[in-house]
C-alpha positions as CSV (number, residue, x, y, z in Angstrom):
1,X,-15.2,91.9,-12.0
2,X,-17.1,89.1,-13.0
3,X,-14.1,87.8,-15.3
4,X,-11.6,88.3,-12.6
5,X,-13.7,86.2,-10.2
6,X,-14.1,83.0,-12.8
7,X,-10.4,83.5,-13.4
8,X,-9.5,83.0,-10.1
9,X,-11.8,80.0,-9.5
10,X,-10.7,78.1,-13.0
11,X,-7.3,78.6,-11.6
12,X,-8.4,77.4,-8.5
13,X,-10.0,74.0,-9.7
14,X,-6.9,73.4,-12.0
15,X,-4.6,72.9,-9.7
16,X,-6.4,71.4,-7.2
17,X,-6.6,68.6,-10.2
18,X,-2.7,68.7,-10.5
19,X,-2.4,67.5,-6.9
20,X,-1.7,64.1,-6.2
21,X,-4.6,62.3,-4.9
22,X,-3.8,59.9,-2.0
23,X,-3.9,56.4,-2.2
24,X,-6.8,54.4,-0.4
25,X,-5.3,51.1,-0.3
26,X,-7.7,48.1,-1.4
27,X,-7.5,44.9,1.2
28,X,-9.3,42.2,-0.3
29,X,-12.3,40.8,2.6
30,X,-11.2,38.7,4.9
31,X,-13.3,35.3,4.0
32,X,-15.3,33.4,7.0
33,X,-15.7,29.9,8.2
34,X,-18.8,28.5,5.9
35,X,-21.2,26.2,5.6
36,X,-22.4,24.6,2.4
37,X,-24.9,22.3,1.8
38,X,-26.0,21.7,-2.1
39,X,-26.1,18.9,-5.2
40,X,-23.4,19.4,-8.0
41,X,-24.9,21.1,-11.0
42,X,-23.7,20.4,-14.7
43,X,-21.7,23.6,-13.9
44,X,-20.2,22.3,-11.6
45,X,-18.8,19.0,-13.3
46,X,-17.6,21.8,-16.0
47,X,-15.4,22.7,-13.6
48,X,-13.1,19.4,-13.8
49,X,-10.6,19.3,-16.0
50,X,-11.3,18.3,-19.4
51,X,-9.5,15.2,-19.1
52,X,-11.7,14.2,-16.2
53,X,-14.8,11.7,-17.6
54,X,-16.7,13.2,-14.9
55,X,-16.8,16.5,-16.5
56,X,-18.5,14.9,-19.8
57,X,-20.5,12.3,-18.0
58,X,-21.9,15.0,-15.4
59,X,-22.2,11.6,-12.7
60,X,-19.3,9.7,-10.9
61,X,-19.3,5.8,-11.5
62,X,-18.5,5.2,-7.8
63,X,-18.2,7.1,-4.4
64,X,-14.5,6.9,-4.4
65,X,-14.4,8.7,-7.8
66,X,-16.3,11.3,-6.2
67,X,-14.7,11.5,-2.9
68,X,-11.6,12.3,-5.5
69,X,-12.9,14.4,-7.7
70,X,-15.1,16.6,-5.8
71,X,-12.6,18.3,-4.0
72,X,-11.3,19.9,-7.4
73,X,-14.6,21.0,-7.9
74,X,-14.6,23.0,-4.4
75,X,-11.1,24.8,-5.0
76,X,-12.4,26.1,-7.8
77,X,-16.2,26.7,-6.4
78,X,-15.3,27.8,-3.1
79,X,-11.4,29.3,-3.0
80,X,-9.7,30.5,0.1
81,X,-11.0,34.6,-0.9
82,X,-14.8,33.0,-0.1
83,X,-14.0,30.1,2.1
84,X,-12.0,30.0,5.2
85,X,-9.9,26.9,6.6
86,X,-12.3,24.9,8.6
87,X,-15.5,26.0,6.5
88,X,-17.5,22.1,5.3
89,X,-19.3,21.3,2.3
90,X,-21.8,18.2,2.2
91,X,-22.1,17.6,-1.6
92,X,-24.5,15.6,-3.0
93,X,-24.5,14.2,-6.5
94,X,-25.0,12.0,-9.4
95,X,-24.0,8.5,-9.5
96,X,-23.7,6.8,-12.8
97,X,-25.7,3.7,-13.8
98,X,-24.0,0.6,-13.0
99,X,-21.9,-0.7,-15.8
100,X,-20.8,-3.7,-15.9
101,X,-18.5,-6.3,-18.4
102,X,-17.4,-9.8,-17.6
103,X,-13.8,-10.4,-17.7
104,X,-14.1,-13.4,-19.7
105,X,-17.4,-14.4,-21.0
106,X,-16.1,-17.3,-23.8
107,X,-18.2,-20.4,-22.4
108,X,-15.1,-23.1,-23.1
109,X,-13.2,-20.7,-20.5
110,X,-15.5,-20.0,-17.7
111,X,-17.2,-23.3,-17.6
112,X,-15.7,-26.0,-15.1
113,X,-16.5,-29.4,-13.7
114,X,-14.6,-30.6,-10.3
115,X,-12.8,-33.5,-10.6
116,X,-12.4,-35.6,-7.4
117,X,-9.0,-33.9,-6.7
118,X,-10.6,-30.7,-6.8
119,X,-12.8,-31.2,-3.4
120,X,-9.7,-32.0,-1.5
121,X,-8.5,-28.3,-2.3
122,X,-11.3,-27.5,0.8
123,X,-8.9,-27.7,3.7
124,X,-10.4,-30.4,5.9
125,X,-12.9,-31.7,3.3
126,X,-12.8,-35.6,2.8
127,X,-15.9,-36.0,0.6
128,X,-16.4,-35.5,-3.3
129,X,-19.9,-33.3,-3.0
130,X,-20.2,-29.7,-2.1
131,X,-23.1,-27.4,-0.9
132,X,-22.9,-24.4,-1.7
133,X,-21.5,-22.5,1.3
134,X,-18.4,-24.6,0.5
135,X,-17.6,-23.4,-3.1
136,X,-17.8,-20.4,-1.7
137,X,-14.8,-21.2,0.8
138,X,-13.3,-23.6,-2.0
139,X,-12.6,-21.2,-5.0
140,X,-10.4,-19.0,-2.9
141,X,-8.3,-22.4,-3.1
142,X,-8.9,-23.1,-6.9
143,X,-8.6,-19.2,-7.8
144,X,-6.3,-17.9,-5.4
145,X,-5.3,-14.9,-7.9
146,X,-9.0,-13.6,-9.0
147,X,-9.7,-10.7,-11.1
148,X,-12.0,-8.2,-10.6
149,X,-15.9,-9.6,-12.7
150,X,-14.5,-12.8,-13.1
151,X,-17.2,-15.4,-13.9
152,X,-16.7,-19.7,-12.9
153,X,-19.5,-21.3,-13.7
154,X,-19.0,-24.8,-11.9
155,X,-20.8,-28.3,-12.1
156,X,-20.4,-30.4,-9.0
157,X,-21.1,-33.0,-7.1
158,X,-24.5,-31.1,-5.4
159,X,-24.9,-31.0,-1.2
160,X,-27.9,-31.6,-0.6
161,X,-28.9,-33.8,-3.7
162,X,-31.7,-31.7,-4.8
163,X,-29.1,-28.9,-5.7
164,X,-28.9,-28.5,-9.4
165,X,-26.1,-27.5,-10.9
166,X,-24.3,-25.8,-12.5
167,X,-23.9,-22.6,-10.6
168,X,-22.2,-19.3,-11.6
169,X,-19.7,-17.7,-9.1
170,X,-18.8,-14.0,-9.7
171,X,-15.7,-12.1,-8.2
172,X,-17.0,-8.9,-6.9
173,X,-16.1,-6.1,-4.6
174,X,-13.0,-8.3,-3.5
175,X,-15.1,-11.5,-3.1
176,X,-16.9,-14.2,-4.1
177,X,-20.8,-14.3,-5.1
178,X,-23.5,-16.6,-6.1
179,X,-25.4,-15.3,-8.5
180,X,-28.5,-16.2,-10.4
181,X,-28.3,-18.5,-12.8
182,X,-30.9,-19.3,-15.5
183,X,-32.0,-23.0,-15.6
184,X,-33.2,-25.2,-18.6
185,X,-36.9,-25.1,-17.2
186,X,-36.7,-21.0,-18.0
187,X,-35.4,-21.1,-21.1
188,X,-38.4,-22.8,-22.0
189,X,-40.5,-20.8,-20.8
190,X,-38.9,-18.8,-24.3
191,X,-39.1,-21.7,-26.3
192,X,-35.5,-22.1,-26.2
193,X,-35.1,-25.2,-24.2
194,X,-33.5,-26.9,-27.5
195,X,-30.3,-25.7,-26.6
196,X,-30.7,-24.1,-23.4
197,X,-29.6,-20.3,-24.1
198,X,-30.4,-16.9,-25.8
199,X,-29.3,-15.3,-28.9
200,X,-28.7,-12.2,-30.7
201,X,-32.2,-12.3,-31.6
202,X,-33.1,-11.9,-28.2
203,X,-30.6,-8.4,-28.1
204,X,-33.2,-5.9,-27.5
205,X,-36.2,-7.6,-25.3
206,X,-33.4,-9.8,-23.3
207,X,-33.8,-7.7,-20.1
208,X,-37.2,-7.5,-20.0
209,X,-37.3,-11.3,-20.7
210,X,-34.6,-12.0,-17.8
211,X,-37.0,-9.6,-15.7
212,X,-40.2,-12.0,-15.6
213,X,-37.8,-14.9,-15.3
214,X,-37.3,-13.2,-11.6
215,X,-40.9,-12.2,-10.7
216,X,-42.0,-15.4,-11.4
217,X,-39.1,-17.3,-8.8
218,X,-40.7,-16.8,-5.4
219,X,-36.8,-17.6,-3.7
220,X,-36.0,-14.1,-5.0
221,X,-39.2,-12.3,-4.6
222,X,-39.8,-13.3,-1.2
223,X,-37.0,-11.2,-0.1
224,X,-36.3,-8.3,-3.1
225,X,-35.9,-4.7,-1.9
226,X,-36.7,-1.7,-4.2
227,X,-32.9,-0.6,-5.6
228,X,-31.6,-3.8,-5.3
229,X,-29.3,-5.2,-7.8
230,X,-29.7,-8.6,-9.2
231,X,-26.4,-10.0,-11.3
232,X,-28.0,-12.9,-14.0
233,X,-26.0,-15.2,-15.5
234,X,-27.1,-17.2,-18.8
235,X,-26.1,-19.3,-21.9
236,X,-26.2,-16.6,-25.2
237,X,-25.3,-18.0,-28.6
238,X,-23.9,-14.7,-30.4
239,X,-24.0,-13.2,-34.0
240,X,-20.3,-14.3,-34.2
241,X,-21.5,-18.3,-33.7
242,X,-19.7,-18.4,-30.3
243,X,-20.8,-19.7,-27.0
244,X,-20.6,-17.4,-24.3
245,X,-22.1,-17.2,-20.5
246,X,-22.8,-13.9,-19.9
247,X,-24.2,-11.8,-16.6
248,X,-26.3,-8.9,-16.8
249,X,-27.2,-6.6,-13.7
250,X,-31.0,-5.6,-13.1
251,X,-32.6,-3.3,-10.4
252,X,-35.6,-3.6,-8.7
253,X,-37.4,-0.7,-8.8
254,X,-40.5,-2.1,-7.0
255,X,-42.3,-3.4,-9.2
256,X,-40.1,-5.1,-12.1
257,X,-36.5,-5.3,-13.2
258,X,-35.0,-2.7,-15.3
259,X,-31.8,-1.8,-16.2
260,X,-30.0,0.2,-13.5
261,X,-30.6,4.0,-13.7
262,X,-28.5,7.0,-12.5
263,X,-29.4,8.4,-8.9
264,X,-28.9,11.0,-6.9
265,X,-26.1,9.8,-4.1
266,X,-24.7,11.5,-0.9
267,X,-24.1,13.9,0.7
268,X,-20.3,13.4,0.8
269,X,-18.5,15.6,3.5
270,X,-15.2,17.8,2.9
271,X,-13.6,20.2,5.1
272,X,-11.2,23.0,4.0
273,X,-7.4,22.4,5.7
274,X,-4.7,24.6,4.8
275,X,-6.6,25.9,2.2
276,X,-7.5,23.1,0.4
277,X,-10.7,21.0,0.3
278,X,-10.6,17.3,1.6
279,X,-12.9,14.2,1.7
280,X,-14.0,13.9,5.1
281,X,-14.8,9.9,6.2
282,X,-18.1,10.0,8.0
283,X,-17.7,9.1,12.1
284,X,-18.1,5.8,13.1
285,X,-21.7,5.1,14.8
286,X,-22.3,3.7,18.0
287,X,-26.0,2.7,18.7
288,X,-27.7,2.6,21.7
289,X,-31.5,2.2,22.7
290,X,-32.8,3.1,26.2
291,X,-33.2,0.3,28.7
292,X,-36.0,0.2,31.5
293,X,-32.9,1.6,33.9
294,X,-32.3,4.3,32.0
295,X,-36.0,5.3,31.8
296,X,-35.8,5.1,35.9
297,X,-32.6,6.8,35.9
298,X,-34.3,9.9,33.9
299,X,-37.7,9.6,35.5
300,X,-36.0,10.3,39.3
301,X,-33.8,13.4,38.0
302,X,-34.6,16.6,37.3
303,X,-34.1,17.1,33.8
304,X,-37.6,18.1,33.0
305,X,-40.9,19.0,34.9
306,X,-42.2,16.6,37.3
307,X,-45.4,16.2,35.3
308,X,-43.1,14.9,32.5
309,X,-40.8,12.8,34.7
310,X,-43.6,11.3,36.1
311,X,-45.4,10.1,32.7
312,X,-42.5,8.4,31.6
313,X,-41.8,6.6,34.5
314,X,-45.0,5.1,34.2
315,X,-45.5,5.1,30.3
316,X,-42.0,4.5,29.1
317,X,-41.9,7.1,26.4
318,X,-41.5,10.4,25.8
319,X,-44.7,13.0,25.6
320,X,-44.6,15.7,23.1
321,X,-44.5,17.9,25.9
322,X,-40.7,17.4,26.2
323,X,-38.8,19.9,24.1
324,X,-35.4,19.6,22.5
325,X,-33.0,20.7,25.5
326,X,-34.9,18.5,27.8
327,X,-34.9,15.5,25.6
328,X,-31.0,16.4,24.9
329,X,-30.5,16.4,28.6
330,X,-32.3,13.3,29.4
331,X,-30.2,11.6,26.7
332,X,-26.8,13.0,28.1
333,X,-27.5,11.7,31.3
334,X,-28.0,8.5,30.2
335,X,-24.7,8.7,28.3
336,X,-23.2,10.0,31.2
337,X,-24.2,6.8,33.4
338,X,-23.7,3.9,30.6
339,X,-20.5,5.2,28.7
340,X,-17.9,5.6,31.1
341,X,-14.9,5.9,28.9
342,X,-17.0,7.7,25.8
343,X,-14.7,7.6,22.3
344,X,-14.3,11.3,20.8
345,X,-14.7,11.6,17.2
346,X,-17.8,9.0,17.2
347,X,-21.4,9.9,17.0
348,X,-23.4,8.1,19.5
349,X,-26.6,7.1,18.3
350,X,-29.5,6.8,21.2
351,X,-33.2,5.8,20.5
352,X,-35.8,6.4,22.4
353,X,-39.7,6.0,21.8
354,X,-41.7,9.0,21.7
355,X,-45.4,9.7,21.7
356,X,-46.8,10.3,18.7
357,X,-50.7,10.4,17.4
358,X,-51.4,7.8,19.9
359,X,-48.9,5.4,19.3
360,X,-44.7,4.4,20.1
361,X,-42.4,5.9,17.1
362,X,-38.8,5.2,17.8
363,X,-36.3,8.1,17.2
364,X,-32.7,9.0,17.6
365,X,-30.5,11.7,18.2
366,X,-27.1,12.2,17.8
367,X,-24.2,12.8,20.5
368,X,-20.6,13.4,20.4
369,X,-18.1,13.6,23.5
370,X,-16.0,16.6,23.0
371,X,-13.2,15.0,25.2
372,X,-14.8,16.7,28.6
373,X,-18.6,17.0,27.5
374,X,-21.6,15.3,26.0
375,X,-22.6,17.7,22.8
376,X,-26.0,17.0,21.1
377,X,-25.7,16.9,17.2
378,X,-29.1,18.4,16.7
């Protein structure tokens, strides 16, 4: 009996396994609108094509080369199955040392005296001397199709006489520069003051050398930031025997001048459209600070407790008291009653002063008009 019954259940189970099975189909999750907020990794520059220098470099020379590159890197990262159309990305990332290389750098070629015809290039000049605002609006007239790190170094006629030239003119960013020039008194300062310029022997301690040069000229410490970028230009005698005037960039970094380093730049902003990933330009900014109206205007509404409204009508500022929606609407109202035709796309930037540890700190907040609304950026 026992056989019979195992029979029948084997027989049972084998053709229920014969039977087709049906088909649960497989959708694929529909992706969502998302947020992302991070630094590229080297990973991440992997993710170029090989041909792409970022990809080896892991840094972008410039923000344009990262405001094209980067959204290759999201297509890839972030594809329509994780991202939906409208999700954002702020990205930030590496930005490469600046590198720099004079188009020309051959003294005989860079190296220029005016002649009295020259002045006369200066639309409405009649004299033969120059300051140096005016060689700035004269070699648009002498060089009318620069190149990009083109070097003049010029010798003229000096406005006010204690100018003493020559001065070296560089062609950046679409315009034209002063930068620093080293003078005979500084090369001395070296013991090179025979012939008034460096040499390959110099190669290896020349930025540090050109570094104390600046800390020691009060014209450009009195107003040096940290991160700002000093362009030098000097005589240099090279292994070759030639002559050449060459510039070499220095940062600040606070303390001395150093070579520029990398940095960490951004964030950039990209938006997903039609399934792709896009550079978004940042909106414009439009400041504004309160006025002693406004702080009337808000002190006689009802935006916040009267306690509140009553302190800063006779303080001025803004007690910690006041929390985020009340400061938001306090703000807005202002908006309201100064901007009367508000631009959309624009963030609005308002400062205020706030209360803080005994003492004024301004702050901002951020506003946008929707088209029919004041919306805080917070």
């Amino acid at each position: 009996m026992k056989k019979i019954y195992y029979l029948t259940a084997f027989v049972a189970m084998a053709f229920t396994a014969c039977q087709k099975q049906p088909i649960v189909p497989l959708y694929p999750a529909v992706a969502s609108v998302q947020a992302y907020n991070f630094t590229l990794a080297s990973s991440d520059y992997a993710l170029l094509p090989s041909s792409a220098y970022p990809s080896t470099t892991l840094s972008f020379k410039n923000a344009t080369d990262a405001q094209t590159y980067i959204p290759t890197i999201l297509n890839a990262k972030y594809p329509s199955k994780l991202a939906a159309d409208n999700s954002t990305a702020a990205v930030t990332y590496t930005q490469a040392a600046l590198s720099f290389k004079l188009t020309d750098s051959v003294y005989a070629d860079v190296a220029y005296t005016l002649t009295p015809a020259d002045y006369l290039l200066l639309p409405g000049n009649k004299y033969t001397d120059f300051s140096i605002a005016q060689v700035l609006k004269w070699l648009p007239y002498k060089y009318p199709s620069p190149v990009v790190n083109q070097l003049s170094l010029l010798t003229f006629t000096p406005y006010p006489a204690t100018l003493t030239p020559p001065y070296s003119f560089l062609y950046l960013n679409g315009a034209w520069s002063e930068i620093y020039t080293i003078t005979p008194a500084q090369y001395a300062v070296y013991g090179l003051g025979k012939y008034n310029q460096f040499t390959s022997t110099n190669d290896a301690t020349l930025p540090a050398m050109l570094g104390a040069l600046l800390k020691t000229d009060l014209t450009i410490q009195d107003t040096v930031k940290a991160g700002d970028i000093e362009y030098i230009s000097f005589n240099y005698y090279g292994s070759d025997k030639g002559t050449y005037q060459r510039v070499i960039p220095l940062e600040y970094d606070g303390s001395n001048y150093v070579a520029p380093k990398t940095y960490v730049a951004g964030p950039l902003n990209f938006v997903k459209k039609s399934g792709q990933w896009q550079y978004v330009q940042p909106l414009p900014v439009i400041p504004y600070t309160l006025t002693a109206a406004d702080i009337k205007l808000i002190a006689a509404s009802t935006v916040a407790p009267s306690g509140q409204l009553s302190n800063l009508g006779s303080y001025g500022d803004f007690e910690s008291a006041w929390t985020t929606a009340q400061l938001d609407a306090a703000m807005i109202l202002v908006l309201t009653a100064d901007f009367q035709t508000p631009q959309i796309n624009t963030n609005y930037k308002v400062t205020y002063l706030a209360y803080v540890g005994g003492t004024d700190v301004p702050t901002s907040l951020l506003f946008q008009w929707s088209g029919t609304a004041w919306v805080a950026q917070q």
